[in-house]
C-alpha positions in Angstrom: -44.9 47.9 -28.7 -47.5 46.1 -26.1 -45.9 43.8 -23.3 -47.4 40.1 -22.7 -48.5 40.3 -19.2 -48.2 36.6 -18.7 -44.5 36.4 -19.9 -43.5 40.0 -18.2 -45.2 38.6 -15.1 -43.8 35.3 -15.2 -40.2 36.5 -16.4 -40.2 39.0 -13.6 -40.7 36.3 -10.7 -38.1 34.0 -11.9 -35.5 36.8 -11.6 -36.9 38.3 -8.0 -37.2 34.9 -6.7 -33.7 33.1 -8.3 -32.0 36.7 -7.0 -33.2 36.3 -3.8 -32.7 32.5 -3.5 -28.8 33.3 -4.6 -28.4 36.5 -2.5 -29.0 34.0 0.5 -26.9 31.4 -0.3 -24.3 34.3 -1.1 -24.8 35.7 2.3 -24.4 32.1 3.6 -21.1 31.5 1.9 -19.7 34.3 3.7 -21.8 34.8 7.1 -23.0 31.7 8.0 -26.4 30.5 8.7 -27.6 33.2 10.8 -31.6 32.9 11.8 -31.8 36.4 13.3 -35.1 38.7 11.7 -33.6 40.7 8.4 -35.8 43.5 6.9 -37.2 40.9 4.0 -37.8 38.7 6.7 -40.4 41.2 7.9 -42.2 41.0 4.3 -41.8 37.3 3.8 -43.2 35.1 6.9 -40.4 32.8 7.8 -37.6 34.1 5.7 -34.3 34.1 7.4 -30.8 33.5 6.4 -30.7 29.3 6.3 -31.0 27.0 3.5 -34.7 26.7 4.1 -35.2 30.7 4.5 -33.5 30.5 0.7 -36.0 28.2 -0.6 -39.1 30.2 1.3 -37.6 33.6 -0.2 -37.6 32.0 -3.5 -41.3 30.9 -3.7 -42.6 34.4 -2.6 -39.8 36.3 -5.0 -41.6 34.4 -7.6 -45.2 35.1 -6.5 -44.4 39.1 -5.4 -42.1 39.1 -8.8 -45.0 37.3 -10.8 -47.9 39.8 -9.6 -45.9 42.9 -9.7 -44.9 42.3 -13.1 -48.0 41.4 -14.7 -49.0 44.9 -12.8 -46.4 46.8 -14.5 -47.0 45.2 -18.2 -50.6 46.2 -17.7 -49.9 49.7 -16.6 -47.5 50.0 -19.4 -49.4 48.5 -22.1 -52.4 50.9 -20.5 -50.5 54.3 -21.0 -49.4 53.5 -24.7 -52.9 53.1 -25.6 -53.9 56.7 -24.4 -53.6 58.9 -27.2 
């Protein structure tokens, strides 16, 4: 059974970039707004634990989400073919 790349993809951004988007407002429940560098700050430019870092984490969880799981579909979908 072949995966859509476009739903995959799409599917897979919308759960990276809501999980992230919660995670930070989960963290800021309990924590605080706290605008000190965190690891995914160092892969997402401008990410940091603040209602605007949530919504910045959720636009590139959907992109980063988006790409690699169009990526995966394809490489999946490419191995199932092969004999």
């Amino acid at each position: 059974m072949k995966l859509n790349k476009r739903a995959f993809g799409m599917t897979s951004g919308l759960i990276l970039g809501t999980g992230l988007f919660l995670f930070t407002w989960w963290v800021i429940l309990f924590d605080g707004i706290t605008r000190e560098p965190t690891l995914i700050g160092v892969l997402y430019r401008g990410y940091n634990i603040s209602p605007s870092g949530s919504f910045i984490g959720l636009f590139y969880g959907i992109v980063d989400g988006t790409i690699f799981g169009a990526v995966f579909a394809w490489l999946y979908n490419l191995i199932l073919s092969k004999p």
